[in-house]
Steps between C-alpha positions, in 0.01 A plus 500: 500500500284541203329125355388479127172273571420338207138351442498098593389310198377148601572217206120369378444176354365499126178468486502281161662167530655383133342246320644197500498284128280238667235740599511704200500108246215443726320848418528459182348131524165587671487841237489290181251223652239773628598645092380145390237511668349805436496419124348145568200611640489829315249297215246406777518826678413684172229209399285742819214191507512119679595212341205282399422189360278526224187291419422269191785591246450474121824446353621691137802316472729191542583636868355670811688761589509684865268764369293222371462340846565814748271826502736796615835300346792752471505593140891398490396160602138455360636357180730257644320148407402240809314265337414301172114517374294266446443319161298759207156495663530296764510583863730378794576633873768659686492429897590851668781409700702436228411821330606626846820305461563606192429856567805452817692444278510831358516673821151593525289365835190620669246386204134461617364240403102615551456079661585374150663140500576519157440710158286391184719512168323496167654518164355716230488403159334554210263229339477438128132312552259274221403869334878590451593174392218424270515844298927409474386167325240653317763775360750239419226231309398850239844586496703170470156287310304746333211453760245744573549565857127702558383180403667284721534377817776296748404228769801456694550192654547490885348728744518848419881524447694790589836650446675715787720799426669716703345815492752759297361227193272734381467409140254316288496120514640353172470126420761350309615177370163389403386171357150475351349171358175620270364105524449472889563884503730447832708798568810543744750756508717697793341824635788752591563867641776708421775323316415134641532624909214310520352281311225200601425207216121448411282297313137465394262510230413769158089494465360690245256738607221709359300787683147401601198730575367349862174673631571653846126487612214208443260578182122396489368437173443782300706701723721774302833481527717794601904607502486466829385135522793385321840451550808370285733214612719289343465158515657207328433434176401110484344567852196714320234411234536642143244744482564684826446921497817688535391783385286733726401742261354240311267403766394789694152583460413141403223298706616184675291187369500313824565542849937588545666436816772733584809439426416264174690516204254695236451265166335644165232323560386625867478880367263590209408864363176628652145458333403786282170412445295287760190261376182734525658824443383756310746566207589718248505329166756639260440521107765619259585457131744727295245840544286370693426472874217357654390477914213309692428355802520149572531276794791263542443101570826387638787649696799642308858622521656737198528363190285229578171369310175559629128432428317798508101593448432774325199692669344587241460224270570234783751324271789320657884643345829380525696826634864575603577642897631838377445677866335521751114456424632544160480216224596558095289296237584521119413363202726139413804568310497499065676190374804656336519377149815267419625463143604217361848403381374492090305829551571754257635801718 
């Protein structure tokens, strides 16, 4: 008998069980918080340096903001604001563990700290000081009262007052509502920046001033004076004597007629032109008359400046002249002046 054989095939299990929903809700679950956080930590990961906490801070603003506080802050997060600053230029403190706290709170952890137990925090500000606030008054008093402000100058009561700005106040100070009483010359007004944003009240005192030459090195008498010896200040006006120098120009070359301590005021009267002539000098002496002109030698009795009278000897005939400083060595005599004739009021013209 002939058997068809036929291979055996044995049944095999799948190899692949079928998800159930459970496993695959579960799947999905886990997927999308790994997803989450991936992207969470994806701003340090790129930040590539440690976070750490920085030193003394100086604050810009009205806040402090993670950047402000944290060196290597994620730049997503570094604006984010943690704290408020202290008051325009003052300065406060910030204990780390609540920057670290704060910093938690964000999601961010691992800050060094470099053993600091807290953080300095100083304000910046710009200050409007006595300079600022005197040259405002000054502008307003020419501007408002007709005063000359070169000539003037503001004591402000208190101690050196000063306004504080935030920074981005850039402008010139400006002093407005001004009240000015020319008796007691008292002066108050409200010193501002930008369109009032800040703005500090003031008050003092208008002197009137005038510029003063003041020697910068002592003098002995007879002592020339040079540019360099003076310099000009101004001082107040009821403050200095009447006939003080403020005019170097005037001065310079001049002699000093007694001993001058530096920094002293100069007066007319400490200053004189040098001597032309000095007493025993041999002089020229200087004769001249429409056509005619006439020199001798002569020898001068007393000391003199130009333009001043001297007694002179002539050498030759040993007779004592009046003569007039005309130079150096140099002295000019002349014959006295012809009486113009005067006609009188019933003379025939």
């Amino acid at each position: 008998m002939t058997h068809n054989h036929r291979p055996l095939r044995h049944s095999v299990p799948p190899a692949v069980t079928p998800l159930s929903r459970g496993v695959i809700g579960r799947t999905v679950v886990a997927l999308a918080a790994f997803m989450a956080m991936t992207l969470f930590a994806l701003p340090l990961m790129a930040a590539g340096s440690p976070l750490r906490l920085r030193g003394d801070v100086t604050a810009r603003g009205d806040t402090l903001s993670l950047g402000d506080l944290v060196e290597g802050a994620p730049s997503e997060l570094a604006a984010r604001p943690l704290f408020r600053a202290p008051a325009l230029g003052a300065i406060g403190t910030i204990q780390a563990r609540r920057i670290i706290e704060a910093v938690a709170a964000l999601g961010l952890t691992g800050i060094e700290t470099g053993g600091r137990v807290q953080v300095t925090v100083q304000r910046a500000a710009r200050r409007v000081g006595p300079p600022e606030i005197e040259a405002a008054l000054k502008r307003a008093l020419e501007t408002g009262y007709g005063l000359e402000a070169k000539a003037l100058s503001v004591r402000l009561d208190g101690d050196a007052p000063v306004l504080l700005a935030p920074l981005d106040l850039d402008g010139q100070a400006a002093a407005v509502d001004v009240t000015y009483d020319p008796r007691s010359r008292r002066v108050a007004g409200l010193i501002v920046l930008g369109e009032r944003q800040a703005s500090l009240r003031v008050a003092g005192v208008a002197v009137e001033t005038r510029e003063v030459a003041v020697l910068t090195r002592s003098l002995n008498r007879g002592e020339a004076i040079a540019s360099a010896d003076l310099s000009i200040e101004r001082r107040p006006r009821d403050a200095v004597p009447a006939d003080v120098q403020g005019a170097p120009g005037l001065v310079q070359g001049q002699v000093a007629q007694r001993s001058l301590s530096a920094g002293s005021v100069l007066r007319s009267g400490d200053v004189a032109p040098p001597d032309l002539v000095a007493r025993g000098e041999s002089v020229a002496i200087v004769f001249e008359t429409p056509g005619v002109s006439l020199s001798m030698r002569g020898v001068a009795n007393e000391n003199g400046r130009l333009g001043a009278s001297v007694a002179v000897t002539n050498g030759a005939s040993k007779k004592v002249l009046q003569a007039v400083v005309i130079g150096p060595g140099r002295v000019s005599v002349g014959p006295a002046p012809q009486p113009q004739p005067v006609l009188q009021a019933s003379a025939a013209p």
